[in-house]
C-alpha positions in Angstrom: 111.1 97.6 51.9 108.7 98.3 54.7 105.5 97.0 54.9 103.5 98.1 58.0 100.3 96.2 57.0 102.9 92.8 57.3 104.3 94.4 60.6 100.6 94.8 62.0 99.6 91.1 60.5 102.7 89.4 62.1 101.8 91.4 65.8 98.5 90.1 65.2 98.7 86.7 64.8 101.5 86.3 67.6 98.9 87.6 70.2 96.0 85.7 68.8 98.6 82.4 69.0 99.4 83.4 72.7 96.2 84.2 74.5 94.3 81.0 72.1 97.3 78.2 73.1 96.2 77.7 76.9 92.3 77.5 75.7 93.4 74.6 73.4 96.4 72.6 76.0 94.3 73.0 78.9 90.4 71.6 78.1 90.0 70.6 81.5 90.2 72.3 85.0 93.7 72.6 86.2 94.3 71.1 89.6 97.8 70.9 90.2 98.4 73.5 93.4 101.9 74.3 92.0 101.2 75.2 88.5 97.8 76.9 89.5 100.0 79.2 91.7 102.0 79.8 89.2 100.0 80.7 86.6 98.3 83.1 89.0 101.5 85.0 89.5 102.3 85.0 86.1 100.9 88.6 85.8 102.5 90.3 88.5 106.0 89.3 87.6 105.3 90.4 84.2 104.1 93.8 85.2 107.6 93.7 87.8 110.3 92.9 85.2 108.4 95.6 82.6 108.7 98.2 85.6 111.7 97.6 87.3 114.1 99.1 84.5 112.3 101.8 84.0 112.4 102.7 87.5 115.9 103.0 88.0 116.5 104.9 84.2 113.6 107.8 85.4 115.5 109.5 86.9 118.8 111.7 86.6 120.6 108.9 89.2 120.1 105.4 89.0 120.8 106.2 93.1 117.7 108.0 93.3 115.5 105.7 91.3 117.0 102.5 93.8 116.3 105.0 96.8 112.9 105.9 95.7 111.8 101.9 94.7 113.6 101.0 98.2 111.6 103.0 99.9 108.1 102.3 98.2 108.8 98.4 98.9 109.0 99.4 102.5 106.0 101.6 102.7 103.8 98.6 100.8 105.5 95.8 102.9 104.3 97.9 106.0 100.9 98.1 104.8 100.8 101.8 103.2 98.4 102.0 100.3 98.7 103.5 96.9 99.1 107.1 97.8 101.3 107.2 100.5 103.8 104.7 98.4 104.2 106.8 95.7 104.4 110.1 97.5 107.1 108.6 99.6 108.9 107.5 97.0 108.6 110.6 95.1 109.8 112.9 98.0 112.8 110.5 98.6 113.8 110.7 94.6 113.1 114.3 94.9 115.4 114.6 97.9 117.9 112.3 96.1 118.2 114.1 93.3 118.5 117.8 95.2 121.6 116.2 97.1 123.3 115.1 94.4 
């Protein structure tokens, strides 16, 4: 039997355990360079490994999807902002894709 109101109340507490666990471990300021930097990437990883997969499954070709991330990690690592990453990664997927 399926009980949603037990689906939501499980969900529910997991979060709430999560985000209260580091207010109750850590009481005092954390000063240890190496886990501070790691805790600050935290995030961004998180947001990478949600992101990557769906990346590459977007599209019709995995190619194009690996082409089009390829060339948005160029454009940022040569200092191209938001826009110009995305549109050239969309007209190298849409390029991709015509070719094959």
């Amino acid at each position: 039997m399926h009980n949603i109101y037990l689906y939501i109340l499980i969900m529910a507490a997991a979060t709430y355990i999560i985000r209260m666990l580091p207010f109750t471990l850590f009481r005092k300021e954390i000063k240890n360079i190496t886990f501070r930097s790691f805790l600050y990437y935290v995030p961004y990883v998180t947001l990478a490994v949600m992101t990557f997969p769906s990346i590459l499954s977007a599209t019709s070709s995995i190619w194009s999807g690996l082409a089009g991330f390829i060339v948005a990690i160029i454009l940022a690592y040569h200092g191209g902002n938001l826009f110009k990453v995305s549109i050239g990664a969309c007209i190298v997927v849409f390029l991709i894709e015509w070719i094959i």
